[in-house]
C-alpha positions, 0 to 999 in steps of 0.5 A: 481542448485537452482531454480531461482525465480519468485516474484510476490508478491510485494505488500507484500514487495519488494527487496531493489534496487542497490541504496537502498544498496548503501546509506545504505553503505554510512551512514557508511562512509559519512553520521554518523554525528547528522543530527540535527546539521548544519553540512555540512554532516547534510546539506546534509542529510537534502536535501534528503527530497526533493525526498520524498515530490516530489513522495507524491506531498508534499509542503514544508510548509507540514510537513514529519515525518519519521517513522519504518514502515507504521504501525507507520504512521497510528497510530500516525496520530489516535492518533493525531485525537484521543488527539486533536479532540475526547478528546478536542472537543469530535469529537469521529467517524472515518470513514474507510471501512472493507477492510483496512489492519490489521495496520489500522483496529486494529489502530481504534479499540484501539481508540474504547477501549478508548470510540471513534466510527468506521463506515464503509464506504460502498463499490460498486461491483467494490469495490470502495466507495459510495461518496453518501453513505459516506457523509451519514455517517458524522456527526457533530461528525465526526472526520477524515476519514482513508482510504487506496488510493488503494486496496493492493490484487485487485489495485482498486483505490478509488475517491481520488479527490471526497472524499477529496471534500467531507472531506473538505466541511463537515470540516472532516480530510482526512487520506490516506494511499498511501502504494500500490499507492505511486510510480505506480500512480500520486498521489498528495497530496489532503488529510490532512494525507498521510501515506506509507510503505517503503518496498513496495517501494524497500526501506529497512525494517523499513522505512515509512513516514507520511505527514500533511497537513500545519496548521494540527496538529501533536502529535509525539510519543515520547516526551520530546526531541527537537520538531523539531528533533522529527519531522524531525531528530534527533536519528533516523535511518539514513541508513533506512531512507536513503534507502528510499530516494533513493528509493523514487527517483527511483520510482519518475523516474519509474513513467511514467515505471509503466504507459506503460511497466509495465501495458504492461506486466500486460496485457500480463500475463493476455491475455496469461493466458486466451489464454492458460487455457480455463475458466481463468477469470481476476477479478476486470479489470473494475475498475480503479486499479493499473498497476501492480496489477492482479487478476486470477481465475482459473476453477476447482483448489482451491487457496490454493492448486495453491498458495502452488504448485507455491510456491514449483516451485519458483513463489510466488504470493498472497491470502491474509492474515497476514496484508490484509483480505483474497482476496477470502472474499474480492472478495465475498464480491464485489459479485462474486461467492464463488466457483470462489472467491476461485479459485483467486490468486493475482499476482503484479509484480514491476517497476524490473518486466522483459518479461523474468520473465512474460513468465517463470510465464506463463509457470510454472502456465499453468503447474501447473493448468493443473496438478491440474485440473486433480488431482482435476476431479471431486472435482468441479462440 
């Protein structure tokens, strides 16, 4: 009999919920008409934006594109920065930090390649910005800061409410990309771009979505066809796009789940790994994170070595890589130790997360670190 799994790796992708799969069936049966015409069916399909305004804390007068990915997202709005500030006004500098996902780092640096300016924010040791420090960086040249709402390996949380202060009193575009927040925090739309990922939300592959502001400009990706259908519908994926309504509506009503059961289990996984493996240290805890997200260093057992071991009993967590930076550069980059640092696994779990799942996790990594320790006596000193 095959193994059953344990995933706790959810900020790398989730699995698609039951009504995720149903809408995607009903596109087929239900939902096949244009939706850019007034049909009933395209009535229908229409007023599922509402969910999604209502989990990002959007107006209605804000304007929502839908796009593949959250990849996309980023890009369109740089690209909206680049076209309307950087080459009509010359307002060329963009503002992010060094330890943004891959999509959003190599977005800015195709705009560096076309003659614009990237700064760095700096970041404290619980990883959070310098606001003091950030104000410093802005200029009259200054044309947007892009930053993501939360850490993706260590859930810290950034001051969302003091930077978007900021960004409007120096008359700076604010883009946030929610893609870890959105779904496990309030998290009201404060910022002139918010950006997310689908699949990090239990919808289907192929899914994101992009907000601006009301009044703030928008420069879709592909021209030549109806503004609004480019904006709002048209030819676009229709069942991907349905799976993430559906989606959105379940994290909506998961909200107040993330806050108390799921930060329960969070905390209980952490107590018992500590009770249970003497030396195990809960990294980045003092810092506003997430309430799914936990990072564990384990004495004397390399993190590729657990990470690996883990994965071949069927417990799949996380150490970075692909689309986020290594977690143990980022961890020594906040100013613990390297031997520590590479002894870190990172572990998110989701609203799908069970106590049954919890305790087998628990038991598979207490197992699998002391059969380490003893392989590795004497490696670590």
């Amino acid at each position: 009999m095959a193994q059953e799994l344990v995933y706790l790796d959810h900020h790398s992708g989730t699995r698609p919920c039951g009504t995720v799969l149903e809408q995607c069936r009903a596109f087929l049966e239900e939902y096949w008409a244009p939706a850019f015409q007034p049909y009933k069916l395209s009535q229908d399909l229409n007023m599922r934006y509402q969910i999604i305004y209502d989990l990002a804390g959007a107006s209605l007068e804000d304007t929502f594109v839908f796009t593949s990915s959250g990849a996309e997202a980023i890009n369109q709005v740089h690209w909206t920065a680049f076209l309307e500030l950087a080459r009509k006004e010359g307002k060329c500098h963009f503002i992010t930090t060094s330890v943004e996902d891959a999509p959003m780092l190599q977005s800015l640096k195709r705009l560096e390649t076309l003659g614009c300016f990237v700064k760095m924010a700096p970041l404290d040791s619980k990883g959070c910005i310098d606001v003091e420090k950030l104000s410093e960086l802005i200029g009259p040249r200054t044309a947007m800061i892009s930053l993501s709402f939360a850490h993706g390996l260590t859930g810290t949380l950034q001051p969302i409410e003091a930077i978007a202060a900021l960004a409007k009193e120096k008359n700076v575009l604010l883009h946030i990309d929610a893609t870890y927040a959105l779904g496990k925090v309030y998290s009201p739309f404060q910022c002139d771009y918010l950006t997310f990922s689908g699949d990090r939300l239990h919808a289907s592959k192929g899914s994101g979505g992009l907000f601006a502001k009301a009044g703030r400009p928008l420069v879709p990706f592909i021209v030549g066809g109806i503004e609004q259908a480019a904006l709002r519908g048209g030819a676009f994926d229709i069942p991907s796009f349905l799976s993430l309504s559906a989606a959105a509506s379940q994290a909506f009503l998961s909200l107040d789940l993330m806050g108390l059961e799921v930060v329960r289990l969070r905390d209980q996984f952490e107590q018992q790994l500590m009770a249970k493996i003497p030396g195990a240290q809960v990294l980045c805890s003092d810092s506003p994170r997430l309430p799914n997200v936990s990072v564990v260093a384990f004495p004397r057992v390399h993190q590729e070595a657990l990470f690996y071991a883990l994965a071949r009993k069927q417990l799949f967590a996380s150490i970075g890589g692909h689309y986020s930076p290594p977690l143990a550069r980022h961890l020594i980059a906040l100013g613990i130790d390297e031997k520590t640092a590479e002894t870190a696994i990172h572990f998110s779990l989701s609203r799908h997360t069970s106590q049954q799942e919890i305790e087998k996790a628990v038991a598979l990594i207490v197992e699998t670190v002391q059969s380490l320790q003893i392989l590795s006596e004497g490696l670590f000193s």
